[in-house]
Backbone as numpy.savetxt, mean C-alpha at the origin, in Angstrom:
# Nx Ny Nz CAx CAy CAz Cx Cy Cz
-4.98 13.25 7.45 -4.90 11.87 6.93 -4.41 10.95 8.03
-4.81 9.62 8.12 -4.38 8.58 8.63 -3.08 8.30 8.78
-2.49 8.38 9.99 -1.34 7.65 9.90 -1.22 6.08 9.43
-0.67 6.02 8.35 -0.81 4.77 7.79 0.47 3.77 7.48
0.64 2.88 6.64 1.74 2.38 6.55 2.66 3.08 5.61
2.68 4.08 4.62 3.44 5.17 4.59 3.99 6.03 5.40
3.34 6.49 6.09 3.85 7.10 7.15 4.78 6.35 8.20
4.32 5.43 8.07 5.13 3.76 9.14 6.23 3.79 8.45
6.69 3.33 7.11 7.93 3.25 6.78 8.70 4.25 6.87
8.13 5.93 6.22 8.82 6.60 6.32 9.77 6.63 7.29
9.08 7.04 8.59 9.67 7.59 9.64 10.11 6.39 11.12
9.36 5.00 10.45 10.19 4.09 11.33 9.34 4.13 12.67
8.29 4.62 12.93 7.39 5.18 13.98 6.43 4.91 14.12
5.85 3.22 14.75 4.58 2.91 15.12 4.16 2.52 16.49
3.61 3.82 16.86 3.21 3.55 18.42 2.10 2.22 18.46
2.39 1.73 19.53 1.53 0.63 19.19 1.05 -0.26 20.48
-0.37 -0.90 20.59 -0.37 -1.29 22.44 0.03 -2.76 22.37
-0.27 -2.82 23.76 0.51 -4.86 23.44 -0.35 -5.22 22.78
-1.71 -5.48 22.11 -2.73 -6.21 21.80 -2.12 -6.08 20.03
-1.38 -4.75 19.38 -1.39 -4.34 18.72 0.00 -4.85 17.91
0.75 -4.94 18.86 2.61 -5.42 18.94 2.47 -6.49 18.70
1.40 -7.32 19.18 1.43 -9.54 19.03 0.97 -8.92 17.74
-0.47 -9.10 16.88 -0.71 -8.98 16.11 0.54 -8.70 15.03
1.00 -7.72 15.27 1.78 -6.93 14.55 3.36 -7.73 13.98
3.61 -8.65 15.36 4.63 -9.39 15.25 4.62 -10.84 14.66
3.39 -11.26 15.19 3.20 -12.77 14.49 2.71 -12.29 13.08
2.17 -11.67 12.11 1.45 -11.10 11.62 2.66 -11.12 10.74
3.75 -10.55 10.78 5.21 -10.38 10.05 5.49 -11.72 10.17
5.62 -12.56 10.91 5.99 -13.81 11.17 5.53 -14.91 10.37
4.23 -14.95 10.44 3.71 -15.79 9.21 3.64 -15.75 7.56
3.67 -14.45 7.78 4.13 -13.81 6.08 5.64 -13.66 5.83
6.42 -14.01 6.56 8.20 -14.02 6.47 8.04 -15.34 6.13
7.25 -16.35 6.85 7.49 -17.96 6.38 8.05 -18.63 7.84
8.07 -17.65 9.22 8.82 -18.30 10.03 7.62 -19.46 10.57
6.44 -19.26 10.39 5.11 -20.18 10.81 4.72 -20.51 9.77
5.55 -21.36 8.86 5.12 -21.74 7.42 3.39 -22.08 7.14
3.09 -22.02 6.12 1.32 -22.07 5.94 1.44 -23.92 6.13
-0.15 -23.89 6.59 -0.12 -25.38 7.25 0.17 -25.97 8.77
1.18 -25.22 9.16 1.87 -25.12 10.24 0.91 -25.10 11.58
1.24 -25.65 12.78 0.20 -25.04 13.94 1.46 -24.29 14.80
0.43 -23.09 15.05 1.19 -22.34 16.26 1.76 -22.68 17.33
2.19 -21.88 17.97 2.88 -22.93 18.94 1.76 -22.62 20.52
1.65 -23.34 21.28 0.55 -23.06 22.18 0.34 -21.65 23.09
-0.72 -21.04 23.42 -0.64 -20.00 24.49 0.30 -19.75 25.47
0.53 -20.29 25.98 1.51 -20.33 27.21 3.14 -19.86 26.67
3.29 -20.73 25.59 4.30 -20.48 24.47 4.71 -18.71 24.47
3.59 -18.92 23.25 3.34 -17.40 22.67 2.91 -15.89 23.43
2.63 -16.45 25.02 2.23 -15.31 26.10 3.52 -14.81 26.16
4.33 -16.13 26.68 5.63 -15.80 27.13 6.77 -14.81 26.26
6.37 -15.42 25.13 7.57 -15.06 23.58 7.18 -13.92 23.66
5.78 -12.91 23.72 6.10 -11.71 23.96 5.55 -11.16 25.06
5.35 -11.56 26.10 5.56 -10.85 27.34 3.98 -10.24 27.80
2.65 -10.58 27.12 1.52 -10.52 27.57 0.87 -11.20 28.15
-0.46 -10.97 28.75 -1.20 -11.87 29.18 -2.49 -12.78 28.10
-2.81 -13.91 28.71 -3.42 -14.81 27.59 -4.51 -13.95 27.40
-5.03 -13.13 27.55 -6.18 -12.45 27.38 -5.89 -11.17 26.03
-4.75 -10.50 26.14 -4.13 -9.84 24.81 -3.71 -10.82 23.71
-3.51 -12.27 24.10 -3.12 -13.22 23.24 -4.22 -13.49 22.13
-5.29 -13.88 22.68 -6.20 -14.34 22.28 -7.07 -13.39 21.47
-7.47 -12.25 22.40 -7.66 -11.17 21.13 -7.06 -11.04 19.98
-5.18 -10.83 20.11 -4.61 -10.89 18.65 -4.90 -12.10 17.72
-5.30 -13.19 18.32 -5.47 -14.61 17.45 -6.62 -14.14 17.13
-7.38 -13.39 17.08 -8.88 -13.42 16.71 -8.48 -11.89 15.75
-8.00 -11.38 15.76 -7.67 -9.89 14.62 -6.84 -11.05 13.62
-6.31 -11.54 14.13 -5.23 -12.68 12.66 -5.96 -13.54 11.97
-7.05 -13.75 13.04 -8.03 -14.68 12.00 -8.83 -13.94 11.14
-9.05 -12.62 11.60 -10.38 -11.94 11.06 -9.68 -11.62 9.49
-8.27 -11.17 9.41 -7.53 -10.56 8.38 -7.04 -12.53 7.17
-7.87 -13.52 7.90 -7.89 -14.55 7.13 -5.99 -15.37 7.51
-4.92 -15.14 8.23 -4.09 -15.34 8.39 -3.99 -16.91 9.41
-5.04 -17.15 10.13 -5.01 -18.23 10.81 -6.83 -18.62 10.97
-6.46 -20.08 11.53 -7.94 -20.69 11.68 -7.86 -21.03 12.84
-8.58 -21.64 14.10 -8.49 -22.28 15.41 -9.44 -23.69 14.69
-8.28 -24.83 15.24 -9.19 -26.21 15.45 -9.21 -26.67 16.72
-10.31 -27.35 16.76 -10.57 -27.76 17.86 -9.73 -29.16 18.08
-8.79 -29.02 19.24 -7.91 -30.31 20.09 -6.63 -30.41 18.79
-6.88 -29.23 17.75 -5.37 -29.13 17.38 -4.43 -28.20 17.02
-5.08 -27.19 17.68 -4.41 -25.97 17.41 -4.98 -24.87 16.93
-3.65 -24.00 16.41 -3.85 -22.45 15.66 -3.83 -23.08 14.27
-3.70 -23.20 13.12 -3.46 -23.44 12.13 -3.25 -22.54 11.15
-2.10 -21.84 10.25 -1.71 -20.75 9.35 -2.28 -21.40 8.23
-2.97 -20.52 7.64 -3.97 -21.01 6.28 -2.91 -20.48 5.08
-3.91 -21.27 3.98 -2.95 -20.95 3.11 -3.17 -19.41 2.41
-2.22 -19.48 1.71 -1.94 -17.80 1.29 -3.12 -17.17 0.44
-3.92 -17.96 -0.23 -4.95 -17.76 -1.14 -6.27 -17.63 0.47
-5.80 -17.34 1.12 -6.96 -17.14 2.21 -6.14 -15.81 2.44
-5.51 -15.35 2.28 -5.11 -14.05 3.26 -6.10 -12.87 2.86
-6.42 -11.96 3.43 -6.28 -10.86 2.89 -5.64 -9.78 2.82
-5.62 -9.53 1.54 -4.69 -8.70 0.90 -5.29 -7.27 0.63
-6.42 -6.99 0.51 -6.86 -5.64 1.02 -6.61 -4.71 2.12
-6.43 -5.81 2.96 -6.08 -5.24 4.33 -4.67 -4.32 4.40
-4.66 -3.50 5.07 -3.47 -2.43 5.55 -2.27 -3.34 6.04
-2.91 -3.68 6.81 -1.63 -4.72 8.01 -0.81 -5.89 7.28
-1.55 -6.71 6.74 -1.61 -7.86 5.74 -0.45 -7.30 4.51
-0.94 -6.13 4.03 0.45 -5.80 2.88 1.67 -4.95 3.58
1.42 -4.33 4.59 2.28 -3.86 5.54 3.62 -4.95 5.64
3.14 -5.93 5.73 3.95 -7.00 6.51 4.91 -7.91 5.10
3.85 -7.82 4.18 4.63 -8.36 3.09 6.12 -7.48 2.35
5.34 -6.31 2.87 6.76 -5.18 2.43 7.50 -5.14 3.36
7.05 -5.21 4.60 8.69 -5.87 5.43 9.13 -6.95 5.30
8.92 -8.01 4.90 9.50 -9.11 4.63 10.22 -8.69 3.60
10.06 -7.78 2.26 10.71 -7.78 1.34 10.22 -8.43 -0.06
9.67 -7.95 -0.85 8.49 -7.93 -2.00 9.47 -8.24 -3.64
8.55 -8.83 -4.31 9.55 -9.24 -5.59 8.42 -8.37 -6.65
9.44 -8.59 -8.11 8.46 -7.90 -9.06 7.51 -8.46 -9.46
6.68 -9.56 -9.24 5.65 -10.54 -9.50 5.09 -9.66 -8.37
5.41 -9.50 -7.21 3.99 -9.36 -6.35 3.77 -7.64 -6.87
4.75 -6.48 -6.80 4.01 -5.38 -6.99 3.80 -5.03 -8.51
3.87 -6.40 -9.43 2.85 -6.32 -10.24 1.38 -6.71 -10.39
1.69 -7.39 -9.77 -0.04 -8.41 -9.26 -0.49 -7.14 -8.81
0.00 -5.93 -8.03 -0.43 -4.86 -7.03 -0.73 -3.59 -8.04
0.07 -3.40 -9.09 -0.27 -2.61 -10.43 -0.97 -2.77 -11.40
-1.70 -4.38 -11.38 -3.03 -4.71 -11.95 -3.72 -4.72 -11.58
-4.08 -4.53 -9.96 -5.27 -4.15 -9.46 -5.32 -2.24 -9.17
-4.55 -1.73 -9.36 -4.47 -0.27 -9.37 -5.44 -0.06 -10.87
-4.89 -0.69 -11.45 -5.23 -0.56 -12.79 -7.13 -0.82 -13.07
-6.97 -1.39 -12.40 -8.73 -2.77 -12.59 -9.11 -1.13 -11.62
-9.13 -0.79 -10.81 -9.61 0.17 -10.19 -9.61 2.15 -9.99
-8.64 2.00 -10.01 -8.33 3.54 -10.19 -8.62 4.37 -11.17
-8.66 3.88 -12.44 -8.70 4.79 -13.45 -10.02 4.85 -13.77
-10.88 3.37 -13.42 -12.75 3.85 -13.58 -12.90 4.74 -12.35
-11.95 5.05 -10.79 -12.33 5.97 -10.48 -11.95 7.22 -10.22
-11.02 7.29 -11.52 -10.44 8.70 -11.96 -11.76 9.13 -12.96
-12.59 7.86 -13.50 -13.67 8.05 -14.90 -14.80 8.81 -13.86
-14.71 8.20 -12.82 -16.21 8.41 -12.43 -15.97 9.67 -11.58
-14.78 9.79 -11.14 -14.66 11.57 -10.37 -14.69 12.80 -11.90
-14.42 12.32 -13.30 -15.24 13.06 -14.07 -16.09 13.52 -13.96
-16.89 12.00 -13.68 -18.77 12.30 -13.48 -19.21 13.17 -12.37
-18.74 12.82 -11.17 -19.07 13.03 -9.88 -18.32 14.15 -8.87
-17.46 14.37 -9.45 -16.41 15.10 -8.73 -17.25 16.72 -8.39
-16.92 17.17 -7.56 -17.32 18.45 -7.03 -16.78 19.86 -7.64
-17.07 21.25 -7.57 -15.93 22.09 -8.24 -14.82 21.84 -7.16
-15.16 22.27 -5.74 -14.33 22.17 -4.56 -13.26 20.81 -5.06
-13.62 19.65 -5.01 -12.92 18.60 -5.08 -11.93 18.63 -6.03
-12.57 19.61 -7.25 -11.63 19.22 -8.63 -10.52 20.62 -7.91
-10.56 21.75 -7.36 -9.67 22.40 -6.65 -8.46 21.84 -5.87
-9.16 20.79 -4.90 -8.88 20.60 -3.87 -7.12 19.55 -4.62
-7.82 18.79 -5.94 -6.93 17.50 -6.52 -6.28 18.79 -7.41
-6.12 19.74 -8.02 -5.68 20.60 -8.76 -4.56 21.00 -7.52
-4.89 21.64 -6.69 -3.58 22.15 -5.67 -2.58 20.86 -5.51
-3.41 19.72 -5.00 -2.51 18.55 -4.53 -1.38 18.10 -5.98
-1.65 18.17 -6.98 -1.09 18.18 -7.97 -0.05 18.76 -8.26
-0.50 19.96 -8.37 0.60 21.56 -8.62 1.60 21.13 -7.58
1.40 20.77 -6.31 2.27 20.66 -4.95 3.44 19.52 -5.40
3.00 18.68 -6.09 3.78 18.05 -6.64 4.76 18.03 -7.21
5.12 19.51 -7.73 6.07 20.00 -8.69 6.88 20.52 -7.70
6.86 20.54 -6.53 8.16 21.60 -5.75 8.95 20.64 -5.79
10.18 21.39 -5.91 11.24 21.52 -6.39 12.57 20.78 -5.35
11.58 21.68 -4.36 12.15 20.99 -2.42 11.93 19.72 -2.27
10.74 18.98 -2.71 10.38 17.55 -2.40 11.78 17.08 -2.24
11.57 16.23 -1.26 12.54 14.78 -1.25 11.60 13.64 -1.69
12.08 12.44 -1.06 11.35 11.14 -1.90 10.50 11.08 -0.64
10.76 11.31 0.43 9.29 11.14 1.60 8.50 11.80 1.24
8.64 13.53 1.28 7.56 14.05 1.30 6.68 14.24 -0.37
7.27 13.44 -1.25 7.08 13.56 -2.60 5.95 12.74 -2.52
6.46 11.37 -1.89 5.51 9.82 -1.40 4.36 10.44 -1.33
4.09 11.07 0.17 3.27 11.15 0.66 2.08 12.44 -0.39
2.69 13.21 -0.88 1.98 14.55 -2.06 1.27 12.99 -3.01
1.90 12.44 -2.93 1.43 11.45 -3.99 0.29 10.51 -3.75
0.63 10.37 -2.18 -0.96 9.28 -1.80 -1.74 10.47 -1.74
-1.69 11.48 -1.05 -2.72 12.59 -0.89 -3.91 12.78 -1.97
-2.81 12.89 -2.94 -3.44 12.97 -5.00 -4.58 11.86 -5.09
-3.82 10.58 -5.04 -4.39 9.58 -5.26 -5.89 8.84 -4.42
-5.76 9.55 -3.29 -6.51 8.94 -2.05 -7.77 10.45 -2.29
-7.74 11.41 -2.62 -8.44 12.19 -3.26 -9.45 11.73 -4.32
-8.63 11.54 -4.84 -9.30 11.00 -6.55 -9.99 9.79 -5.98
-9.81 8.84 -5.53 -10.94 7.80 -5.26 -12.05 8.38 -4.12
-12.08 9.45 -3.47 -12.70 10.32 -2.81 -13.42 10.74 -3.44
-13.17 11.37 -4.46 -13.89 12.11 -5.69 -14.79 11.60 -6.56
-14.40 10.46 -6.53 -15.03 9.42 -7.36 -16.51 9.25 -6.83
-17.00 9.37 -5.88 -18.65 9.28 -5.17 -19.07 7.86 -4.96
-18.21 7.24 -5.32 -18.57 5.21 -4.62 -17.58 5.10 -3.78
-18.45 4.86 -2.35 -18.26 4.23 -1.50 -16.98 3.06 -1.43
-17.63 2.00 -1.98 -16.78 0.65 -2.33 -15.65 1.41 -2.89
-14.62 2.17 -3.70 -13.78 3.03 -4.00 -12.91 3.01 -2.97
-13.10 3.19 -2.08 -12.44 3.68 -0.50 -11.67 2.72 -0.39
-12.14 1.30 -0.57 -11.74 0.32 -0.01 -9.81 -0.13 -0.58
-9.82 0.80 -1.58 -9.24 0.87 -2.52 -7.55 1.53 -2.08
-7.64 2.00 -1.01 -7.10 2.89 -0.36 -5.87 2.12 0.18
-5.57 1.03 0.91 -5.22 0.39 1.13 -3.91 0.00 0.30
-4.70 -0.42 -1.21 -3.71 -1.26 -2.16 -2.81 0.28 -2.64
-3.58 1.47 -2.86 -2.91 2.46 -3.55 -2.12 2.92 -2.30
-1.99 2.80 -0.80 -0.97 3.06 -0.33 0.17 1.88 -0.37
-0.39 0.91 -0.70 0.86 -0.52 -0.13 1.51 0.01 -1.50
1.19 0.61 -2.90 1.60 0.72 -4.04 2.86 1.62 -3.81
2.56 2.89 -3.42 3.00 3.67 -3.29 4.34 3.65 -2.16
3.84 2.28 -1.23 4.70 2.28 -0.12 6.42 1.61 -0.84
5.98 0.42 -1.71 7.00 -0.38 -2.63 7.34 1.06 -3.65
7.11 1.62 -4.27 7.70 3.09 -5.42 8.65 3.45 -4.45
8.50 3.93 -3.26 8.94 4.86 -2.19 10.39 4.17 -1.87
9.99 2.45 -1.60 11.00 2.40 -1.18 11.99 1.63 -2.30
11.65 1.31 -3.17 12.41 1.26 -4.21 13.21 1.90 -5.38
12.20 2.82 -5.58 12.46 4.31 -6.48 11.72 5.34 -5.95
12.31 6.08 -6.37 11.77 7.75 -6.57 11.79 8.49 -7.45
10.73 9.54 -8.02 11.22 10.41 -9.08 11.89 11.72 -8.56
11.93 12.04 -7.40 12.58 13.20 -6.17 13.90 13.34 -6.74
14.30 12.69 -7.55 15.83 12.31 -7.47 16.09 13.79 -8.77
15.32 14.30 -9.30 15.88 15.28 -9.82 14.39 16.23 -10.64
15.18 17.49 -10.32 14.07 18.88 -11.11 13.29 18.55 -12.37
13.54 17.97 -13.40 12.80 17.27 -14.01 11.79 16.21 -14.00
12.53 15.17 -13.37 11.50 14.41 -13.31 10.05 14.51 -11.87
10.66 15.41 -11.19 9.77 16.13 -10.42 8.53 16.65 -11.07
9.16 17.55 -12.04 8.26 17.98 -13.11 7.46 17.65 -14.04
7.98 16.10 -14.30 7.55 15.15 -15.50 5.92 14.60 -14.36
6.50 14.28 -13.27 5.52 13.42 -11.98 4.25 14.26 -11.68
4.64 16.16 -11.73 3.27 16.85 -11.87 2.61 17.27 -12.69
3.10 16.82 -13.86 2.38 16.94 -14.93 1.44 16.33 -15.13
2.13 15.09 -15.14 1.28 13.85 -15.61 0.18 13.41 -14.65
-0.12 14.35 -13.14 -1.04 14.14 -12.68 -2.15 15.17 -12.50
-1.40 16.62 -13.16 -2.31 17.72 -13.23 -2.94 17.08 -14.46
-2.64 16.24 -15.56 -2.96 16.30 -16.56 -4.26 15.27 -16.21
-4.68 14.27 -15.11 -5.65 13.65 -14.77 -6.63 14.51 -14.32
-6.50 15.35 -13.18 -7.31 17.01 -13.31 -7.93 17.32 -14.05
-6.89 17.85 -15.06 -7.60 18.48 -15.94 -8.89 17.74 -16.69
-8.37 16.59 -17.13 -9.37 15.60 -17.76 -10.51 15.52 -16.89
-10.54 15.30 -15.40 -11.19 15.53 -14.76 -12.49 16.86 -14.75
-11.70 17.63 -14.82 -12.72 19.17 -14.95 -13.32 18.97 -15.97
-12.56 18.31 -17.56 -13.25 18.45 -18.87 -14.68 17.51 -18.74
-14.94 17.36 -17.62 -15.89 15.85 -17.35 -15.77 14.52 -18.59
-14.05 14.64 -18.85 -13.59 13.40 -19.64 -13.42 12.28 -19.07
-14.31 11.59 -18.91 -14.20 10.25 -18.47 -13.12 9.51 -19.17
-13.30 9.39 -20.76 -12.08 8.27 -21.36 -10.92 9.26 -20.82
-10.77 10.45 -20.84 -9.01 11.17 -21.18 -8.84 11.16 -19.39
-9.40 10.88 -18.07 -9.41 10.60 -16.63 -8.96 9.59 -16.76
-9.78 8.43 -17.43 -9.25 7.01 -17.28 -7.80 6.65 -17.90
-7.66 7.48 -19.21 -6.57 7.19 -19.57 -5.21 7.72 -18.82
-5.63 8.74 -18.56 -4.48 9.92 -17.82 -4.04 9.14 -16.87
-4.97 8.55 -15.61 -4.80 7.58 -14.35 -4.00 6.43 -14.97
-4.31 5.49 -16.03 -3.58 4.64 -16.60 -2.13 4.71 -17.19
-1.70 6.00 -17.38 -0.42 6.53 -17.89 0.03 6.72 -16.59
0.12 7.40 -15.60 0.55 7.13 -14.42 0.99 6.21 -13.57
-0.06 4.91 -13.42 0.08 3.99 -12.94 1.64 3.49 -13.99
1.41 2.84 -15.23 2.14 2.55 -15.56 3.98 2.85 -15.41
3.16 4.20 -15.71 5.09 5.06 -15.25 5.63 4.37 -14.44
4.73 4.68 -13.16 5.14 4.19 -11.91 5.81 2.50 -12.02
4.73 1.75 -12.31 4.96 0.06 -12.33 6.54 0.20 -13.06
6.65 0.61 -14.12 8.14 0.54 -15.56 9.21 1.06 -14.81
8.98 2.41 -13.44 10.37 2.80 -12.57 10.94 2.03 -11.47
9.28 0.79 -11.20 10.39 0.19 -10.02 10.84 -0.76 -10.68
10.33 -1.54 -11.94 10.94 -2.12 -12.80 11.99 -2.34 -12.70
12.52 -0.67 -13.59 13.80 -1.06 -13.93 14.69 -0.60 -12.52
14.17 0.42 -11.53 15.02 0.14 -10.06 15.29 -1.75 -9.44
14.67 -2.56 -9.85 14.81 -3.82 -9.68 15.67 -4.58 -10.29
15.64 -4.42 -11.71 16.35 -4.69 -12.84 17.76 -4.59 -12.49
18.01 -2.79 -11.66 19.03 -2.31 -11.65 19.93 -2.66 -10.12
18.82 -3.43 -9.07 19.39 -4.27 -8.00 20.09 -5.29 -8.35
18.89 -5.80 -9.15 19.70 -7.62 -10.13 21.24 -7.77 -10.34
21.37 -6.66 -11.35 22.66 -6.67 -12.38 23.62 -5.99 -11.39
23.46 -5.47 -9.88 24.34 -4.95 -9.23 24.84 -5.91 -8.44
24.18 -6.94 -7.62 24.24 -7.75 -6.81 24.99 -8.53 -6.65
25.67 -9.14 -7.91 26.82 -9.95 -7.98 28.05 -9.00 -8.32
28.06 -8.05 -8.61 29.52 -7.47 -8.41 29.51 -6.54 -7.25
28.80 -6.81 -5.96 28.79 -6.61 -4.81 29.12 -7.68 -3.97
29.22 -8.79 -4.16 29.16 -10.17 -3.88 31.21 -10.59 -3.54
């Protein structure tokens, strides 16, 4: 699997080239609010300097920031940061950056209704389509789920594996694309809650995804779709109330 932005948070570890570091840095920058939307950049010469490349790595990254919808070039007036309803949010990098800035429960719900709009027609359609191999392959990843050893990293990651499978399984293409939001999902669970936190609910977490499997093998499309939908939810209701449970702490930390 891809080293991805799961793997990025986990372990704090993104090798990265200069072309990759600007991007990477303004990229956090405009989604923190420090280049408020509307805003013009500040000029080349500026921004070579601020991180230490040449205008030629500059300019490439202005052209990956535009491509991900984050900026526009006008002519005789600049860079210009577009507004937020231009970003994209499919993108890896793009939600990467919003979870380092630090994410509220409005946005990784907006992020659990599109899990929703997607995943579970392609938990329906890996009913249809799924392989014997494949339905094996999501049956082990499942079961793996239940050890006992997991911590909350390596639980995370058993968990995109599952998930990034199943839209694999699914046999549409467009599916894939999908990949993205179900890791940025998974990346906010991870770092907000965990179910790792004890032998049960370890247990409760592989159930409830052997139990999409299984539906799977039964070539049950409704009991796939539903199974995927009971999941998701779990998930959305634990960082919930892990949020809930930041709220009501915060002022008698204060």
């Amino acid at each position: 699997m891809r080293k991805g932005m799961l793997e990025t948070v986990i372990t704090g570890v993104n090798t990265r080239t200069s072309h990759a570091q600007v991007v990477d840095e303004l990229g956090k920058a405009i989604i923190a609010g420090e280049f408020p939307v509307g805003s013009i950049l500040p000029g080349d010469p500026e921004l070579a300097a601020r991180f230490k490349v040449s205008r030629t790595v500059l300019r490439e990254a202005m052209k990956t920031l535009a491509a991900k919808g984050l900026i526009v070039p006008r002519a005789r007036i600049g860079t210009r940061v577009t507004p937020k309803n231009h970003w994209n949010l499919f993108d890896s990098d793009v939600l990467t950056w919003h979870f380092h800035g630090g994410v509220d429960e409005e946005f990784l719900y907006h992020l659990s209704e599109i899990r929703l709009a997607f995943e579970p027609h392609g938990a329906a359609l890996a009913a249809i389509n799924a392989t014997e191999a494949e339905i094996s392959g999501m049956m082990r990843l499942a079961v793996a789920m239940g050890d006992p050893d997991h911590t909350a990293e390596t639980l995370a990651i058993a968990d995109l594996k599952f998930h990034l499978a199943v839209v694999e399984a699914s046999g549409n293409p467009f599916m894939r694309t999908v990949g993205s939001l179900i890791e940025a999902a998974l990346v906010g669970i991870f770092k907000l809650s965990s179910p790792a936190s004890g032998k049960e609910r370890i247990d409760d977490v592989a159930r409830s995804h052997i139990k999409i499997v299984e539906q799977i093998s039964r070539r049950d499309e409704a009991g796939a779709r539903a199974a995927m939908e009971n999941v998701i939810r779990v998930g959305r209701e634990r960082v919930r109330a892990a949020l809930s449970e930041r709220a009501e702490a915060k002022p008698r930390s204060e």
